[in-house]
C-alpha positions, 0 to 999 in steps of 0.5 A, spaced: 203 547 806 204 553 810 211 555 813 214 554 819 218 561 822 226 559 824 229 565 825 229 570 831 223 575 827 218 569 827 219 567 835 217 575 836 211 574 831 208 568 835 209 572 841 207 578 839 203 576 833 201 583 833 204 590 832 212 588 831 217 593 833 225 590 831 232 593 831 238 592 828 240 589 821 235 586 816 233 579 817 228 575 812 222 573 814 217 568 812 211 567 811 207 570 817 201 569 822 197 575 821 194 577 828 189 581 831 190 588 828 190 590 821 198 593 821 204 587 823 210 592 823 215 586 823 221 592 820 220 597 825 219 602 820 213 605 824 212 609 830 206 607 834 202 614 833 203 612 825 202 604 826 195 607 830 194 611 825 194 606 820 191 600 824 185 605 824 184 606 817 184 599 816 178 599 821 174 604 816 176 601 811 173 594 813 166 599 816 165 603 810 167 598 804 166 590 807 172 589 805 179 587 810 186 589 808 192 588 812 199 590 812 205 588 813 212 590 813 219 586 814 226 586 812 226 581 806 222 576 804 223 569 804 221 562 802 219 564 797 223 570 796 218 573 791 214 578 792 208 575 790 210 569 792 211 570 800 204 575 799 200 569 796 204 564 802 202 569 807 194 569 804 194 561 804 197 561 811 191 565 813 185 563 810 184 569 807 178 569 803 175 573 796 174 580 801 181 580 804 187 583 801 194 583 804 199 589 802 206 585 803 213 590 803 219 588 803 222 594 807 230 591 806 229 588 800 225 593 797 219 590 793 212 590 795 204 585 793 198 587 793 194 580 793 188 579 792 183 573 790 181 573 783 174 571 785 174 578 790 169 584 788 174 588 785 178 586 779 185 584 778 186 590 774 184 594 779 188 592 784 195 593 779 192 601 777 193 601 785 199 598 786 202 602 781 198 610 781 198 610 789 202 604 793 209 605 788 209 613 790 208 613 796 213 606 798 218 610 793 218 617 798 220 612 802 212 613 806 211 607 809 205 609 813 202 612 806 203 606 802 198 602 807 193 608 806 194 609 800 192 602 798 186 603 803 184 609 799 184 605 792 180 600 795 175 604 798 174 608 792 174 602 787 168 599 792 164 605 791 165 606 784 164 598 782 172 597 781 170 593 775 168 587 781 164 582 780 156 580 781 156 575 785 149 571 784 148 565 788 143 559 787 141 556 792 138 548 789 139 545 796 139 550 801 138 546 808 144 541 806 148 547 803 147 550 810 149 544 814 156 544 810 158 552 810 157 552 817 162 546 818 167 551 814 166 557 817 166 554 824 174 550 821 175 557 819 175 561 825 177 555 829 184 555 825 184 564 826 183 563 832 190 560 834 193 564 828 197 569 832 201 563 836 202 559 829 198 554 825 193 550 829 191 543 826 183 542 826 182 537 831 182 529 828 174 529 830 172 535 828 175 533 820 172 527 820 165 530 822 165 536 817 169 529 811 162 525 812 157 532 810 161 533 805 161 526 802 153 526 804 152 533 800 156 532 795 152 526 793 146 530 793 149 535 788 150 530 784 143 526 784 141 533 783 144 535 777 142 528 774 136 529 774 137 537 771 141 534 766 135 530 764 130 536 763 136 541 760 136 534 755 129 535 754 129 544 754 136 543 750 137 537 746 144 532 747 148 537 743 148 542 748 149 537 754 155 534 753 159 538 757 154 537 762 154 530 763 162 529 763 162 534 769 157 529 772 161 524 770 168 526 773 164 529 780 161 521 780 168 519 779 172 523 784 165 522 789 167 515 789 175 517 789 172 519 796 168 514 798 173 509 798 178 513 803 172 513 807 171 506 807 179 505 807 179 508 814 173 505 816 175 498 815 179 494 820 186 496 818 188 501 824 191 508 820 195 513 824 193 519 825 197 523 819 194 517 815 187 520 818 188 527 817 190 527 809 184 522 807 179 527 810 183 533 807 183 530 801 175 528 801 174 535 803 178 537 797 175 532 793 167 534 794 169 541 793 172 540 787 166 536 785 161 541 787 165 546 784 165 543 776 158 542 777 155 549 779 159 552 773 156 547 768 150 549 771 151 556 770 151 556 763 144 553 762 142 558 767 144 563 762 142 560 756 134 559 760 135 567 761 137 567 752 130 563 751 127 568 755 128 574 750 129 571 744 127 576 739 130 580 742 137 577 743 136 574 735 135 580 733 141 584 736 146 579 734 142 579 726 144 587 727 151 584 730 152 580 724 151 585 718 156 590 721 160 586 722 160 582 715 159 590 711 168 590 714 169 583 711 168 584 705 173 590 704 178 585 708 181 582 701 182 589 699 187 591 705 190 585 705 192 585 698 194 592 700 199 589 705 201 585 700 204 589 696 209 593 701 211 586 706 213 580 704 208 573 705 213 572 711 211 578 714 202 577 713 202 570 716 199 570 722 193 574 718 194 571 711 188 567 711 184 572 716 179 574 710 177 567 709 177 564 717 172 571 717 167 568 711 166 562 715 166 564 722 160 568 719 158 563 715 157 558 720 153 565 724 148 565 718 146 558 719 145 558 726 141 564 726 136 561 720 135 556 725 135 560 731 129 565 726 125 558 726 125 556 732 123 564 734 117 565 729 115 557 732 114 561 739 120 556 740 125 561 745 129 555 748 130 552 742 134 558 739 137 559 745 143 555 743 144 558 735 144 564 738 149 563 742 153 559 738 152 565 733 154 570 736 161 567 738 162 567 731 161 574 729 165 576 735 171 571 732 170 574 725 169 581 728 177 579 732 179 576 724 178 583 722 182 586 728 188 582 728 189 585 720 189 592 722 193 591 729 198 588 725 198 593 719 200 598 725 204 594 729 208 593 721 208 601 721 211 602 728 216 596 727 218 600 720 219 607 725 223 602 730 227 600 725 229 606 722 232 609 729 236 602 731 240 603 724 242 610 727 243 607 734 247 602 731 251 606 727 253 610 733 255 604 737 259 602 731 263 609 730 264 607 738 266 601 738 272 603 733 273 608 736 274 605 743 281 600 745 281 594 744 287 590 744 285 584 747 280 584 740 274 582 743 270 587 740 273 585 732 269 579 731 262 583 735 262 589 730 263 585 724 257 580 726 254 587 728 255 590 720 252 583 718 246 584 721 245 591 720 245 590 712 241 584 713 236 589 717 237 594 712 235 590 706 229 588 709 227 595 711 226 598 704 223 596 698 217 593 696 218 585 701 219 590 707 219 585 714 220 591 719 219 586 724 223 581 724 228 587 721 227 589 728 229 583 731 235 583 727 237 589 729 236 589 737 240 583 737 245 585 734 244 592 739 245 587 744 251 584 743 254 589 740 252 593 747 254 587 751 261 588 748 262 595 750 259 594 756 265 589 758 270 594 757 266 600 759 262 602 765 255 599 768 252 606 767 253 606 759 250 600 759 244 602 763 244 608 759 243 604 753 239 599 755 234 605 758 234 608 750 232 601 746 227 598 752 221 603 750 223 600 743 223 593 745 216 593 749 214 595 744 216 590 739 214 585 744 208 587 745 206 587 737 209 580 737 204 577 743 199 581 740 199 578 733 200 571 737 194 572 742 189 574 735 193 568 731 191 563 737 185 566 739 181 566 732 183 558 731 184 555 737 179 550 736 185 547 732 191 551 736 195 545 742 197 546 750 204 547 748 203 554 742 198 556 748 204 555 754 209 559 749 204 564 748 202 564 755 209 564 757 211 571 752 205 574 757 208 573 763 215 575 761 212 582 757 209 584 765 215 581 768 219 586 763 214 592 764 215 592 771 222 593 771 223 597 766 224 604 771 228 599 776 233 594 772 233 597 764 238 592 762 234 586 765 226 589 763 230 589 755 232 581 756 226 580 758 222 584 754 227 580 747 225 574 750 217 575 751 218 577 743 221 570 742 216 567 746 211 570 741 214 568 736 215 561 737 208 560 740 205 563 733 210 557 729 207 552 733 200 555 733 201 555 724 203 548 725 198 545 729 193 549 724 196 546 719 195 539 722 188 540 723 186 542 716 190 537 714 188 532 718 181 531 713 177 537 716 179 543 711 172 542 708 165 544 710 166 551 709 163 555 715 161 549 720 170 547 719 170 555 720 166 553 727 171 548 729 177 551 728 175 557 731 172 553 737 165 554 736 162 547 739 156 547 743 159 543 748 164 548 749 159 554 749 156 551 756 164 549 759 170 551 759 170 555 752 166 561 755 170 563 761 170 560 767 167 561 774 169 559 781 166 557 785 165 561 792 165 556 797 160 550 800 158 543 796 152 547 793 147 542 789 144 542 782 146 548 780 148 551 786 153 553 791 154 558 797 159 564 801 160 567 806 163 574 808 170 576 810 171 582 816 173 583 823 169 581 829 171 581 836 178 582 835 179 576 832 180 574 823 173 572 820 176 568 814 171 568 808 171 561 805 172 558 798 174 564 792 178 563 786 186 564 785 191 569 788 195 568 781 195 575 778 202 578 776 203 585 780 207 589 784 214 589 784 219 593 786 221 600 789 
């Protein structure tokens, strides 16, 4: 859904859709259409030698690197009123594709959003190291000019240095009709860029109906096509290693046929309005898409594994070589946990407690899939053993992280004990203070009491040999928490940004282990682990960036976050126990290194689909295996859009 401008700002940009020069008091702005130059200064916060200037780097950057930036400015941001959010809204509005990013600064409202596309050349890491190491800087010094220039530059260096982008391979299986498909995408897209500067302009009826009849007719294609490589991938593969594949076909089929009936449905005699008409073309369009999608992704996994068979000596013997220094660690893994053990109580080790054993069998289960790899490799057999080794070395690579996870954890235990030693101090402190401050009302009695029980608490479990410094650290932060929000309403906002500011590094730090301990916990059994340990863990993420984004411009609200990342963390490692509780209960905790595999999640089907990562597709209805893109840039002082790419969902920016 794309925005409508309603206040005075948005009837300048549709006018202008250019350089915007505004006066007088902030105003909030929505999502705008992009025009035809690289700088949109709805603030007015450039002259026209600076936005010049600017507009002119924008172009090299297009020339030299091949990819398009733009960079806008307004007084505040709104519906949405998150800066990613609106940065994303405006990219969606646009059409802007993996090449194009947009720098989004709320010169009023004091935030700012590189978006980008996750399917783009330079990856979303990247994007944040230039977010934060040359567009924060510059927006601080309150430069406006540097901080598009200084986003140009890093994305000028990331494309001449790699960035950590992506190779992007594409395989055409059906070249002619993929054609046909993109040309009718790309003809939509500059059709809508067109009117851009005037506001959104709707693809003509008639032209949705052309570009939904082709879709439908190459989407069938595809899947005609993967049918019949599904048999040969049988024939190369056997039925185990295609049963991702095959429910991919199944699901392209069941949306095709989704598809077609909304074509029928507008071809019967029952007159439809025009509204009716344009969302059942949107939605065919969106249906074949995804099809063509689901398709060339499951496609791409026997591509890799053909190019496995191909060197599969080779590849045996480095996942063998693999394996053996990874079994060599394993082996003294009881001895450092009972290490562990003998300082921390159980409570403490649980989330690396059976870390050893998980380790055994996932290398169990490599050892029999290498075996059988090695007889089908000395049967001259490379396809056969393409599978085992695959699934081998996913489990090595498991076992390898089971490893890791118990020295994390050993550290993270040791900073704990570190962290808790000093909030006693603190705490201590803020005690003496407390009782030495008025309190006639009493409202600080009860907090120091409860305050004096959770620091015993603390102390009880920060010394001895059942240590648990970190849930002594939860104890103590937040008992530093309440007794800071005591103090605070009865001192003044300064000491309480004060204090917030010398417990944050220490709550990050906590949040951090516990996120950490949680993500080893999950990834190592997620065969067994459910959506909603994942959705908590997923949440603890996102609040740990939320919190380390904030943590030089709102301390109190950084160290919140920061406590509730930690929270989250740990409710996602309950759940996570708990479902793998269930599983081996449930009957399968026998077979030794095969249940070490399905707990880890080590299923052939899931090596072919969605448990090897994932893969957008960039565009068009590619057959088979296939698929198609295009280029973003500049031409003739108009937007190119670049068709299809992957999310604008990376956490970043901020505020300044």
């Amino acid at each position: 859904m794309r925005s409508r401008l309603t206040s005075v700002v948005a009837a300048s940009v549709a006018i202008v859709a250019g350089s915007l020069a505004l006066s007088g008091p902030a105003f909030a702005t929505e999502p705008i259409a992009l025009g035809d130059t690289h700088v949109l200064d709805a603030s007015d916060v450039l002259n026209d030698a600076q936005e010049s200037s600017l507009d002119a780097r924008l172009d090299r950057l297009t020339e030299d690197s091949g990819v398009d930036l733009w960079v806008v400015y307004v007084d505040d941001f709104t519906d949405p009123s998150g800066a990613q959010q609106w940065a994303e809204a405006t990219a969606e509005r646009n059409n802007l594709g993996p090449n194009q990013y947009l720098l989004a600064i709320a010169t009023e409202g004091r935030a700012y959003y590189l978006s980008s596309d996750s399917s783009g050349p330079i990856a979303d890491g990247t994007i944040t190291s230039i977010e934060q190491e040359r567009v924060f800087p510059a927006l601080s010094d309150g430069d406006w000019e540097g901080a598009g220039v200084a986003a140009a530059d890093g994305l000028a260096d990331a494309r001449a240095g790699g960035g950590g982008g992506l190779v992007w391979v594409v395989v055409i299986v059906v070249a002619a009709l993929g054609a046909l498909v993109v040309w009718a995408l790309v003809r939509r897209r500059r059709r809508a860029a067109t009117g851009a500067t005037s506001g959104r302009v709707e693809v003509p009826l008639d032209e949705l109906e052309r570009d939904a009849g082709a879709a439908l007719v190459q989407t069938d294609d595809a899947i005609t096509t993967s049918a019949q490589e599904l048999g040969f991938a049988k024939a190369e593969f056997g039925d185990s290693a295609t049963v991702e594949f095959e429910q991919a076909i199944t699901d392209a089929r069941t949306s095709l046929e989704r598809a077609f009936a909304l074509q029928q449905q507008m071809d019967d005699e029952t007159p439809d309005s025009p509204a009716q008409q344009r969302a059942w073309y949107e939605e065919i369009l969106e249906r074949c898409r995804t099809a063509a999608a689901t398709l060339e992704e499951k496609g791409d996994a026997f591509d890799a594994l053909r190019d496995l068979a191909k060197n599969a000596p080779e590849a045996l013997a480095r996942v063998q070589q693999r394996r053996a220094d990874v079994g060599a660690r394993t082996d003294a893994l009881d001895a450092r946990l009972a290490e562990l053990r003998s300082v921390y109580r159980p409570d403490a080790l649980t989330t690396v407690a059976d870390n050893p054993a998980q380790a055994r069998d996932r290398l169990t289960f490599a050892d029999a899939r290498l075996a059988e790899a090695q007889a089908e490799v000395s049967a001259g057999d490379g396809t056969g053993a393409a599978v085992g080794i695959r699934a081998a070395e996913q489990a090595v690579e498991q076992a390898d992280q089971l490893q890791t996870a118990v020295e994390k954890l050993a550290a993270d235990l040791a900073s704990a004990e570190r962290d808790g030693a000093a909030l006693v101090t603190e705490l201590e402190a803020d005690l003496a203070a407390a009782a030495a401050t008025p309190d006639p009302d009493s409202r600080l009695a009860p907090v120091i009491a409860s305050t004096r029980q959770n620091l015993d608490a603390a102390r009880d479990v920060l010394t001895g040999s059942a240590r648990d410094p970190l849930s002594a650290v939860n104890l103590l932060q937040g008992a530093n928490t309440a007794i800071d929000g005591a103090l605070g309403e009865i001192r003044d906002a300064q000491l309480r940004a004060d204090r917030a500011e010398r417990v944050l590094a220490q709550a990050l730090l906590q949040a951090k282990a516990q996120v950490s301990a949680a993500e080893g916990f999950i990834s190592a059994r997620r065969g067994a682990v459910g959506a909603t340990a994942r959705t908590r863990l997923a949440e603890a993420g996102a609040t740990l960036v939320q919190a380390t984004q904030l943590q030089q411009t709102d301390p109190e609200q950084a160290l919140s976050l920061a406590q509730r990342a930690a929270a989250l963390a740990g409710e996602a490692t309950q759940r996570a126990q708990s479902d793998v509780g269930s599983f081996a209960g449930g009957g399968n905790a026998g077979g030794g290194g095969d249940f070490g595999g399905m707990l880890g999640g080590i299923i052939l089907g899931s090596l072919l689909g969605g448990g090897g990562g994932s893969r957008r597709s960039s565009g068009g209805f590619g057959g088979g295996f296939g698929g198609g893109s295009s280029r973003g840039g500049r031409s003739g002082g108009s937007i190119r859009r670049s068709s299809g790419g992957g999310s604008r969902s990376r956490r970043g920016g901020g505020r300044f």
